[in-house]
LOBA-597026 format. One line per 4 residues: number of its first residue (from 1); for each residue x, y, z of C-alpha. Coordinates in steps of 0.2 Angstrom, whole numbers, plus 5000, padded with zeros to 4 digits. Example, Ala and Ser with C-alpha at 12.3 -4.5 7.8 and 13.67 -1.06 7.14 Angstrom:
2
1) 5062:4978:5039; 5068:4995:5036
end
This chain:
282
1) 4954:4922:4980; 4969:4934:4971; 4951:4945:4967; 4951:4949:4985
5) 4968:4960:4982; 4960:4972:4969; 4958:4989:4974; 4942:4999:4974
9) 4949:5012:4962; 4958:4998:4948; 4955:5002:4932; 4960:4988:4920
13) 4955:4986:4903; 4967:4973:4897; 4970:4957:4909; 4978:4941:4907
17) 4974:4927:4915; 4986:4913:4918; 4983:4893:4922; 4970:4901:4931
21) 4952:4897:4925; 4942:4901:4940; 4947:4918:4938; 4937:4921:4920
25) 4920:4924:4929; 4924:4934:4942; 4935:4944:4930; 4921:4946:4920
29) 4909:4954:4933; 4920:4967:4938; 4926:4972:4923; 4914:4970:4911
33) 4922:4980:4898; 4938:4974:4900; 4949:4962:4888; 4953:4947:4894
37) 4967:4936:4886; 4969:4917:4894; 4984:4907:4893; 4983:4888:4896
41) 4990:4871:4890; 4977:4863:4890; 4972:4859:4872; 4955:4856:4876
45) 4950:4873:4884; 4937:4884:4874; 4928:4899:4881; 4919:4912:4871
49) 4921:4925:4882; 4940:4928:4883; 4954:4927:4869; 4963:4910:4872
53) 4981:4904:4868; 4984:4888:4870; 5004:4887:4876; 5012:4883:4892
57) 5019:4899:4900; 5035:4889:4908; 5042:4887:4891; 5034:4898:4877
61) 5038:4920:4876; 5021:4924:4878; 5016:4932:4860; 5014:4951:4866
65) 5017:4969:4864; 5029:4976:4881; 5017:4985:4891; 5002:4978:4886
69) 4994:4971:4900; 4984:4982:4917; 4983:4964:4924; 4991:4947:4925
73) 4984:4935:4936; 4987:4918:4941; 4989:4905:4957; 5005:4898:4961
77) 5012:4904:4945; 5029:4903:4950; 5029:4888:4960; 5031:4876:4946
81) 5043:4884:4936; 5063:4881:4932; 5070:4898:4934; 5057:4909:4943
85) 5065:4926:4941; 5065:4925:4923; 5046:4922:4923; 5044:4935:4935
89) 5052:4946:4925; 5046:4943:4910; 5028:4944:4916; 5034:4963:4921
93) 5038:4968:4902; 5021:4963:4898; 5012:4975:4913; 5010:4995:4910
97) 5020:5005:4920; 5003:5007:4931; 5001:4987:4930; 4997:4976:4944
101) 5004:4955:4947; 4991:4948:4957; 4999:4926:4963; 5001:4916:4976
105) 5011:4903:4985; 5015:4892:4996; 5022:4897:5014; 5037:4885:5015
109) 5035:4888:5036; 5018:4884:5036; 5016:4870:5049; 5009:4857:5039
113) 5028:4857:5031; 5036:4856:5043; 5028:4843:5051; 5030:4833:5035
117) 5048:4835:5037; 5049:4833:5054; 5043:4814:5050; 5054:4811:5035
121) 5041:4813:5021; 5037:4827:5009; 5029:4825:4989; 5031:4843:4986
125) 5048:4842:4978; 5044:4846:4961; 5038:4863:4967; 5046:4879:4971
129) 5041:4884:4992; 5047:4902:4996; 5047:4910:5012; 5038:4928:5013
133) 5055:4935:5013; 5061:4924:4997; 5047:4929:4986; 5047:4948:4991
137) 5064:4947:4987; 5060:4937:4971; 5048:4950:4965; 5061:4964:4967
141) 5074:4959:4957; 5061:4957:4945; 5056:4973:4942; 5043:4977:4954
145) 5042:4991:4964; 5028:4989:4978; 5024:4973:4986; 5009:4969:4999
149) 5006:4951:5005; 4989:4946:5012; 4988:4929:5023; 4977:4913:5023
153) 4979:4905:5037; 4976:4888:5043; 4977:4889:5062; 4989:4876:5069
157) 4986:4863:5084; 4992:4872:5100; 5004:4858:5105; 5011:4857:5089
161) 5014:4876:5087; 5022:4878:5105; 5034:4862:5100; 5038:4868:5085
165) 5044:4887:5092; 5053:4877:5106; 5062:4869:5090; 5068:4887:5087
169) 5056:4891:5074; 5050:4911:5076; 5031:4912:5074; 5032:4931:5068
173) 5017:4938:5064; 5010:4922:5065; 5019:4917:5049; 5019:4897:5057
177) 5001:4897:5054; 5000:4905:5035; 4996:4889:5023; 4995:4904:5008
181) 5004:4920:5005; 4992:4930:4992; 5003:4943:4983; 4999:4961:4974
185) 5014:4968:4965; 5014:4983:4956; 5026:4989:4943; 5027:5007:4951
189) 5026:5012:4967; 5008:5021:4974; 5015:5039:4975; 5020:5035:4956
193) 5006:5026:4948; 4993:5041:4946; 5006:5052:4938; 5011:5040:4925
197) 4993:5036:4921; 4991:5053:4917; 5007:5061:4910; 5014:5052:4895
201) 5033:5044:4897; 5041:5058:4886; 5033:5071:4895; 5040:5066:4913
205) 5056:5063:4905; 5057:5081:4902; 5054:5085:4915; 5063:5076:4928
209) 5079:5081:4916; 5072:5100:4922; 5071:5097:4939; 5087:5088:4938
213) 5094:5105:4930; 5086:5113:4943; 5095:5104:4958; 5111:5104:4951
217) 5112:5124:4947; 5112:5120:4930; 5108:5137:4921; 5096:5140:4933
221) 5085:5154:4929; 5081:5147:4914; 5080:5129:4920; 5067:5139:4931
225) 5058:5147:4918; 5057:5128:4909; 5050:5119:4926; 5035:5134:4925
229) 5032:5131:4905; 5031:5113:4908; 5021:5114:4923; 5007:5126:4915
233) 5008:5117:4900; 5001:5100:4908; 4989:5110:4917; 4997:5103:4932
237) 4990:5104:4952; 5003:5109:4967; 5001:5092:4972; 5005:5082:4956
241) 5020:5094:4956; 5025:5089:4973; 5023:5069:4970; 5036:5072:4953
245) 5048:5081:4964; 5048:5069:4978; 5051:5055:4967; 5064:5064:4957
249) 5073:5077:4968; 5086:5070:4980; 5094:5088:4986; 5078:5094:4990
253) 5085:5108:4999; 5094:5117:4984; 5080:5112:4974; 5070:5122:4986
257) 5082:5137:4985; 5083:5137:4968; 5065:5137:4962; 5060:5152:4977
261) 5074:5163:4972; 5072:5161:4953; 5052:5162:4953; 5041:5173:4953
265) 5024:5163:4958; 5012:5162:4970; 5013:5142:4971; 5029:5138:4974
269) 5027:5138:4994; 5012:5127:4991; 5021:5115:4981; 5034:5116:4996
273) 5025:5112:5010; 5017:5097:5000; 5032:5090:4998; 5035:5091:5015
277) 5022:5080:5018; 5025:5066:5008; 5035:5051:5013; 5054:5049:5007
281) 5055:5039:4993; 5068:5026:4992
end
């Protein structure tokens, strides 16, 4: 199940729930304070426990505020649809900048397929299939930042499998054998997630634009003097102070230069070295 992607340390108080009925239980038990919102088209669908509209998603704006939702979840959601991106997209708007896209779908290469269409037959054409590589590409172009992929597999039979890699068919990382690809997508990527949870959007504005000023020799000593303001006005830690300029900061070097020569504080090495140990952000 998609419930198998959620993290030990998600948080979310408002979820969606799309086509997706099974979920509503098991939803319920891990977050029992949360607010869960259902979307169906089936007219006939009443649960108490969640706030239902009944529309179909393919072809309705979902009726919400941007950034309203921690979670959306749902099966296959964009198997069955016209013009995928634009769901995918518009499911982004609806998610926090902290939100996570929990879906799946089918793997195109799984051999099932292709053995279908090795015999001239397939009933799926009404359906969307995607490759790992399709939908990762997909899900970018639709605003996500962070994508990880988690495999069901159904194993194939071994003369099948070696026929089909003599066909030319790469089994890489056993991708001949995964029926379902299940999908965690997040609207930010891991080293960015904590800080927006806990620093408004206007405030990291601000300050990026500082460390911008910073970089660029733009008035420096007083763009200095801002990045100190700033920083002890948030009550900020060295490290939190390492993930903004990591993510922000692309002449790290002269950013470096800049803040040592210009302050007069006991942290700025230690804000320097934990930048050195994070990865580069692309």
């Amino acid at each position: 199940m998609l419930t198998d992607l959620i993290n030990g340390d998600d948080f979310f108080e408002k979820i969606l729930i799309v086509e997706s009925q099974e979920y509503i239980s098991a939803l319920r038990e891990i977050f029992p304070t949360a607010e869960i919102f259902f979307v169906t088209a089936e007219e006939d669908f009443f649960d108490e426990r969640v706030k239902t509209l009944i529309l179909d998603y393919r072809e309705e704006r979902l009726p919400f505020d941007a950034e309203f939702f921690d979670l959306i979840i749902g099966d296959l959601t964009l198997e069955v649809v016209i013009n995928p991106q634009d769901i995918a997209a518009g499911f982004s708007t609806y998610l926090k900048q902290t939100g996570i896209f929990l879906t799946s779908f089918r793997n195109i290469r799984h051999w099932k397929i292709l053995e279908k269409l090795m015999r001239g037959w397939f009933n799926g054409i009404v359906s969307r299939l995607y490759t790992r590589t399709n939908f990762e590409r997909l899900l970018f172009a639709s605003f996500y930042k962070d994508v990880k992929f988690m495999p069901l597999i159904k194993k194939a039979p071994p003369k099948l499998l070696e026929k089909l890699i003599a066909c030319g068919f790469e089994n890489f990382s056993d991708d001949l054998e995964v029926e379902i690809w299940q999908v965690r997508a997040a609207r930010s990527i891991p080293e960015l997630s904590l800080l927006k949870t806990m620093y408004t959007p206007q405030f990291r504005a601000e300050f990026a634009r500082i460390l911008h000023r910073v970089e660029y020799d733009i008035d420096i000593a007083e763009s200095v003097k801002n990045f100190w303001r700033l920083y002890d006005s948030a009550g900020m830690f060295e490290s939190y102070a390492a993930e903004f300029i990591n993510a922000v900061v692309i002449h790290k070097e002269n950013f470096y230069n800049n803040l040592r020569e210009k302050s007069a504080r006991g942290e700025v090495e230690k804000i320097i070295s934990e930048i050195e140990t994070l990865p580069e952000i692309e």
